[in-house]
C-alpha positions in Angstrom: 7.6 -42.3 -23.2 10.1 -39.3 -24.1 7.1 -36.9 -22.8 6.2 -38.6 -19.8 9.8 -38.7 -18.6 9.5 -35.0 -19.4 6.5 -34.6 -17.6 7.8 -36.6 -14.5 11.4 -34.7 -13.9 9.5 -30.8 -14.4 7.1 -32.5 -11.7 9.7 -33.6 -9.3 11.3 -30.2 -10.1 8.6 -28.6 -9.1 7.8 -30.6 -5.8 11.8 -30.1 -4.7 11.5 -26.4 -5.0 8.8 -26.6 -2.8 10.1 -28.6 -0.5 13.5 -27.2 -0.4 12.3 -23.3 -0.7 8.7 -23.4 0.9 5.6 -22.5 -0.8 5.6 -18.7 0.5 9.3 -18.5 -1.7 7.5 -19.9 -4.8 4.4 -17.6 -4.3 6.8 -14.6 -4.1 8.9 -15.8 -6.8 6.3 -15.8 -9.3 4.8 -12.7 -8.0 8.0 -11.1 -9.0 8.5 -13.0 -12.0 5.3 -10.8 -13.3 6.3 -8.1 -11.4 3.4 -7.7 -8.5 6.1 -9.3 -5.7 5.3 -6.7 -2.6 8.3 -8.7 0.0 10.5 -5.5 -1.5 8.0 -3.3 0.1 7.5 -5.1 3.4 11.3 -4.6 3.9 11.3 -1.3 3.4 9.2 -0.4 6.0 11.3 0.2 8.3 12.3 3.2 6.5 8.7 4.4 5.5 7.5 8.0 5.9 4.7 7.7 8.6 1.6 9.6 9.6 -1.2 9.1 12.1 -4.8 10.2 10.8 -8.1 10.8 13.1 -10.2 8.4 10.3 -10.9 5.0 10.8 -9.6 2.3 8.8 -12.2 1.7 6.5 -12.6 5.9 5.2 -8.6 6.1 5.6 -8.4 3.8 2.9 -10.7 4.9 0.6 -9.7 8.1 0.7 -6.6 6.8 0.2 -7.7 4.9 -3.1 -9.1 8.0 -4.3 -6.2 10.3 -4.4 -4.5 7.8 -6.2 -6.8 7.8 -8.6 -7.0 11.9 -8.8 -6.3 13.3 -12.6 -3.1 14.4 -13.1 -1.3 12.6 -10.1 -2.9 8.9 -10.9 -0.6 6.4 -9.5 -1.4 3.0 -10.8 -2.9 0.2 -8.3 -1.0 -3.1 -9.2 -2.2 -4.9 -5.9 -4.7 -4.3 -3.0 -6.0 -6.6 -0.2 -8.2 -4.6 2.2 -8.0 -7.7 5.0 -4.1 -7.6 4.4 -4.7 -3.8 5.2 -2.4 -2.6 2.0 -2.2 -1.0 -1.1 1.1 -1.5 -3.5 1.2 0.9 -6.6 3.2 2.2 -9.4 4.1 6.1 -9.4 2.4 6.8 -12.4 1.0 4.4 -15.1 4.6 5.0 -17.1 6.6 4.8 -14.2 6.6 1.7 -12.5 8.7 2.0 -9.6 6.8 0.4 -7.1 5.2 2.3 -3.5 3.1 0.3 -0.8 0.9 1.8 1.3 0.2 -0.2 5.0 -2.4 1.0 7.4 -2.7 0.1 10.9 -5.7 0.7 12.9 -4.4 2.5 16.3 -6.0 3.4 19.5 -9.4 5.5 19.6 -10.3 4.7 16.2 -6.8 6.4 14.2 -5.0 5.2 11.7 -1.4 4.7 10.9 -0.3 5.3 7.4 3.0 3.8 6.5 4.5 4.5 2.8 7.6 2.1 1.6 9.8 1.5 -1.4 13.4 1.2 -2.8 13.1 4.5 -4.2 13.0 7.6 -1.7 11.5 10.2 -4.2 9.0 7.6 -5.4 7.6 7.1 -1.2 8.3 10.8 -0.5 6.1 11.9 -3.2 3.1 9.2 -3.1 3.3 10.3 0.9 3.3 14.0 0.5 -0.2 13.0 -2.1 -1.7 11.1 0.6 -0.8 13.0 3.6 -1.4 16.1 2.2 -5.0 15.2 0.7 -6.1 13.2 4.0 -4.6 16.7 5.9 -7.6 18.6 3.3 -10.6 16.0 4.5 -9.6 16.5 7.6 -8.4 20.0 8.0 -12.5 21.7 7.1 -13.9 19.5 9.8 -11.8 20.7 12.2 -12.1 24.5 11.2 -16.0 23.9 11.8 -15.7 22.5 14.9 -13.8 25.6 16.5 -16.5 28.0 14.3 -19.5 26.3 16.3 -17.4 26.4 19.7 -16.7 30.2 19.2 -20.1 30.4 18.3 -22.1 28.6 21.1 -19.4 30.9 23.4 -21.0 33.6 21.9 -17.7 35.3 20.8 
């Protein structure tokens, strides 16, 4: 009997913290409790470094995955949703302060980068890495397109 009356208040516990807090504040709360909560992240938007790329969505964030992943400047992925259009990381595998990455798709096929967190360095470095390395895909394409202009000019 001592174990049901157990079992009943933790459920009743559980269903007023529901109630009371709504289901998204329990979600997040446990998120953070093992420490993959991204609401610090969406808050700190407002204050994210931002860039606009000529790539669509889908290649913006791959590329995207990929220089995280580079040797020597691997951030670690801690949560991803591709429909949610983010990408939340750690600086380095043995620094966890956290960094997310938002896309939005813009006008004529863009994309909007958008790099949050807490810590300034920590968004100011994973942007300069992504910014930087999408500015490299991009950067020889555009080159070759004024080459075959010049060339097709005849100069």
């Amino acid at each position: 009997m001592k174990h049901y009356n157990r079992f009943l208040s933790a459920a009743i516990c559980c269903w007023l913290s529901v109630a009371v807090c709504g289901c998204a504040a329990v979600k997040e709360t446990g998120k953070g409790f093992i420490g993959v909560s991204t609401q610090v992240l969406e808050e700190k938007r407002k204050d994210a470094p931002k860039k606009s790329f000529a790539l669509d969505y889908n290649r913006c964030y791959l590329k995207v995955k990929e220089i995280l992943s580079q040797p020597g400047q691997a951030a670690y992925i801690y949560a991803q949703n591709y429909e949610g259009k983010f990408i939340s990381v750690y600086l380095s595998p043995a620094d966890t302060t956290c960094v997310g990455i938002f896309f939005t798709d813009e006008p004529g096929g863009n994309t909007l980068i958008e790099v949050s967190s807490p810590s300034t360095y920590a968004k100011e470095e994973i942007a300069d890495r992504i910014f930087t390395g999408i500015d490299e895909l991009i950067k020889p394409r555009d080159q070759e397109r004024t080459t075959n202009v010049k060339e097709e000019s005849g100069s």
